[in-house]
MISEGU-810619 format. One record per residue (C-alpha): x, y, z; residue in three letters. Coordinates in steps of 0.5 Angstrom, whole numbers, plus 2048, in hexadecimal, padded with zeros to 3 digits. Layout:
# MISEGU-810619
XYZALA;...
END
This chain:
# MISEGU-810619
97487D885UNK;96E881883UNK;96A88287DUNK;96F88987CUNK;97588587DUNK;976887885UNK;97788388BUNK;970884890UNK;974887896UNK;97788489DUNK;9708828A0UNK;96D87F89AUNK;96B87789CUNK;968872896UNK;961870897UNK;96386A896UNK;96386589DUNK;95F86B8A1UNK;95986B8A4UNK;95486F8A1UNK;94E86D8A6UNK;94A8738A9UNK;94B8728B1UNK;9488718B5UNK;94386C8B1UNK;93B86E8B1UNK;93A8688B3UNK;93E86A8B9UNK;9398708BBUNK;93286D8BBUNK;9308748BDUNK;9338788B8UNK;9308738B3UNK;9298748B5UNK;92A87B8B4UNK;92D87C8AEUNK;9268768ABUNK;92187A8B0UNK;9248818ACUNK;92487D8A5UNK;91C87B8A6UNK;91A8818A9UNK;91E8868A3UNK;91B88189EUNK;9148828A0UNK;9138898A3UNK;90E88C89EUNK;90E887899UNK;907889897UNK;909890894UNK;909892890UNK;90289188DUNK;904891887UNK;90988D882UNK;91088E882UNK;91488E87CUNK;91788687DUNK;91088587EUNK;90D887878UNK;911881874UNK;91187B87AUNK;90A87C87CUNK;90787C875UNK;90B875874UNK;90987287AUNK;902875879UNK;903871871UNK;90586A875UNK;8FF86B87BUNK;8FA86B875UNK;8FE866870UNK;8FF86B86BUNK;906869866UNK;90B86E866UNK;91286E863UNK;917871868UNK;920871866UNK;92187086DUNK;91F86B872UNK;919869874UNK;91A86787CUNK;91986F87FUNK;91287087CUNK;91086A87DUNK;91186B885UNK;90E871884UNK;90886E880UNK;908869886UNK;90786E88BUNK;903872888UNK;8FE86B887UNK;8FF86988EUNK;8FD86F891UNK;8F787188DUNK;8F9875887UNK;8F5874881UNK;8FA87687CUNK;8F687A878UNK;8FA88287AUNK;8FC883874UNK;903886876UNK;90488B870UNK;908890873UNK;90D89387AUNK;90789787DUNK;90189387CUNK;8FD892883UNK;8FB88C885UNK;8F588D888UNK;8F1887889UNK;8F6882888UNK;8FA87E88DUNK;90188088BUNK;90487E892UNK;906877891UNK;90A87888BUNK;90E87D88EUNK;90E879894UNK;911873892UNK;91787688FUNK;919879896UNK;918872899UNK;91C86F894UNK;922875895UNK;92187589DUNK;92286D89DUNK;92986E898UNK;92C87389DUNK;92B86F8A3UNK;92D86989FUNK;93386D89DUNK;93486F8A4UNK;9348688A8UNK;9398658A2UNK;
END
């Protein structure tokens, strides 16, 4: 019986015992795997460099990243493990943590920004892949 109180009908079927597994596997398809990854890759990092301005998750992530790079303590109710790869990037390639990331719309200028907007796509292709090979 339903939640209304009425049977589910003639084709009904229990999911319990059936298998639910999409066929055929990617594991199967090679190919079909390679192309969804190259698409994921290319989406990903087409344009990343624009705009040249900050958007708006910018304005609070880059500014805690830019707190780590330059050792500076801060307190933040949420935890600390995606601005600190936001810090690293930005230390790894070359940001200085000195844009102070007042406001959506500020321009970067001089600023080398690429790096942090760059890991975070990294780090979301690899998960799409991986979710895709399990």
């Amino acid at each position: 019986m339903s939640a209304a109180g009425q049977s589910p009908g003639p084709g009904h079927r229990p999911l319990a015992g059936r298998d639910l597994s999409c066929k055929p596997g990617w594991t199967e398809q090679p190919s079909l795997l390679l192309l969804v990854t190259a698409l994921s890759f290319l989406s990903r990092f087409y344009r990343l460099a624009e705009p040249g301005h900050v958007c708006w998750d910018e304005t609070h992530f880059g500014k805690m990243g830019s707190y780590y790079i330059n050792q500076t303590f801060f307190f933040d109710v949420h935890p600390p493990l995606g601005k600190m790869l936001i810090g690293l990037a930005g230390y790894l390639t070359g940001y200085d943590g000195t844009f102070p990331f007042k406001k959506p719309g500020d321009k970067y200028e001089q600023h080398n920004y690429y790096g942090m907007r760059a890991i975070l796509d990294v780090l979301l292709f690899l998960s799409i892949s991986y979710w895709i090979q399990s």
